[in-house]
PAVEXVO-734090 format. One record per residue (C-alpha): x, y, z; residue number from 1. Coordinates in steps of 0.1 Angstrom, whole numbers, plus 2048, in hexadecimal, padded with zeros to 3 digits. Layout:
<sites>
<<X Y Z> NUM>
...
</sites>
This chain:
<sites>
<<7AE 1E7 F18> 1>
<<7C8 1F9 F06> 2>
<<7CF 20B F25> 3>
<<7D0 1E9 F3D> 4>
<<7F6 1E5 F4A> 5>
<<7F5 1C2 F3F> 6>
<<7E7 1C9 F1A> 7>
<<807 1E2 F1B> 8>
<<821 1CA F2E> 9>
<<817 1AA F1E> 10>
<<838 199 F0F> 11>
<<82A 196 EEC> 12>
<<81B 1A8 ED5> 13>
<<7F7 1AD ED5> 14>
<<7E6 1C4 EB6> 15>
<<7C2 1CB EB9> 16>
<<7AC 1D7 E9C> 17>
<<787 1DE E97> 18>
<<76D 1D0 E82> 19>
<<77B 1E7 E63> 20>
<<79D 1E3 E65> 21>
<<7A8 1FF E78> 22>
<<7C4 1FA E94> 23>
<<7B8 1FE EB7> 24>
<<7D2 1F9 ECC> 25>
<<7F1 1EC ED0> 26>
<<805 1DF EED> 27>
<<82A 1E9 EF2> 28>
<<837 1C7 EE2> 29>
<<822 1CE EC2> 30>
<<831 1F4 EC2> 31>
<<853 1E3 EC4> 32>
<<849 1C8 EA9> 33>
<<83A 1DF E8E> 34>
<<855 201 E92> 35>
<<860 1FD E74> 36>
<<83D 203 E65> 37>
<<835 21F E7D> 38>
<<82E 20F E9F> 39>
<<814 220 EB4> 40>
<<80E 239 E98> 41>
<<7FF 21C E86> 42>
<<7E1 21F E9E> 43>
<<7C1 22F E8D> 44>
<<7CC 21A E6F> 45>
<<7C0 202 E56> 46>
<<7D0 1DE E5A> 47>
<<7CD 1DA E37> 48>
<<7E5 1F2 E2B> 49>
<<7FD 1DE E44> 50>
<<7FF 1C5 E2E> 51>
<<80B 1C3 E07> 52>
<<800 1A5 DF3> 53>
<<7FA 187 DF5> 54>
<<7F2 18E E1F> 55>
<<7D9 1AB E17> 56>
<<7C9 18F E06> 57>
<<7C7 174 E20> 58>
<<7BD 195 E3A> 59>
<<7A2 19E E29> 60>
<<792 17B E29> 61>
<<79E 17B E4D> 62>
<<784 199 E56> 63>
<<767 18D E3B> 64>
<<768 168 E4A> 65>
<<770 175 E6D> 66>
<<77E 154 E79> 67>
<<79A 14D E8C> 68>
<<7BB 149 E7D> 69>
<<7D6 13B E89> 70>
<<7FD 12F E76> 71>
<<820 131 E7F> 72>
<<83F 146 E6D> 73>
<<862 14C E70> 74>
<<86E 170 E6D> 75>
<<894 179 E71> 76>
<<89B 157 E82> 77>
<<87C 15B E9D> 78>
<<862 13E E98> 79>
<<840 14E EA4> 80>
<<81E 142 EA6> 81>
<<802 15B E9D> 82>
<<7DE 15B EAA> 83>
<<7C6 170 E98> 84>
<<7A6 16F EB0> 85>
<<787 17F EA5> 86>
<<772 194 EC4> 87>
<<753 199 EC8> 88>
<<741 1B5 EDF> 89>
<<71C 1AD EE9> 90>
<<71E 18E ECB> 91>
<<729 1A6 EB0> 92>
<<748 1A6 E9F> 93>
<<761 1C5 EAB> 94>
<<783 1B5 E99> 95>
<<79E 1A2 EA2> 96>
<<7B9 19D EBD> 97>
<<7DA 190 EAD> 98>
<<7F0 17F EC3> 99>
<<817 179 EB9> 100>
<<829 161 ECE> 101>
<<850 154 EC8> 102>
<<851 12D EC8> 103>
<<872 121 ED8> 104>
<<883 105 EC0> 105>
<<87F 0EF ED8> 106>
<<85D 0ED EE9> 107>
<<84C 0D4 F03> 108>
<<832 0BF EF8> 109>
<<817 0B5 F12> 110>
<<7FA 09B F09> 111>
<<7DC 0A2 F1F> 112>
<<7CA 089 F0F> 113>
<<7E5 06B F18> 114>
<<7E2 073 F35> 115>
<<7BE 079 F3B> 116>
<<7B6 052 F2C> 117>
<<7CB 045 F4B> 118>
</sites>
């Protein structure tokens, strides 16, 4: 996957780690995201030293209750939504897929249901 051109093109950032932890691969957008912290040199590493207190904390749970997890933040102006999607490979847990996409202040609203009940 890592390898796929759209895994490496895709306009956001897209992290990928295994059942332990451990970084798997990262798309050009999450290099980008995370230089600061090492970039693609943080592949082959543990998510959990990523994150200082209280996150590590909230991460942890994230891997023992292997749910999804989902919640928006602002950092340096950006409002982004992240997506933190548990996979599976033949029904067993292999990690999670973490999605970060920037939320434009002002952002269409579309009811499918209104529309449906027509």
């Amino acid at each position: 996957m890592k390898d796929a051109p759209w895994f490496e093109e895709f306009p956001a950032p897209i992290t990928v780690t295994d059942a332990t932890g451990t970084i798997l691969a990262m798309n050009a957008a999450s290099r980008r995201l995370f230089e600061a912290d090492g970039g693609g040199a943080l592949v082959g590493h543990s998510i959990f030293d990523c994150h200082p207190e209280p996150a590590l904390t909230r991460t942890r749970a994230l891997y023992a209750g292997r749910e999804p997890n989902h919640y928006t933040v602002r950092t340096r102006g950006v409002r982004k939504i992240i997506h933190q999607l548990p996979w599976t490979s033949n029904g067993v847990f292999g990690g999670f897929i973490e999605i970060s996409l920037v939320i434009p202040e002002e952002l269409p609203h579309h009811d499918r249901d209104a529309v449906a009940e027509r």
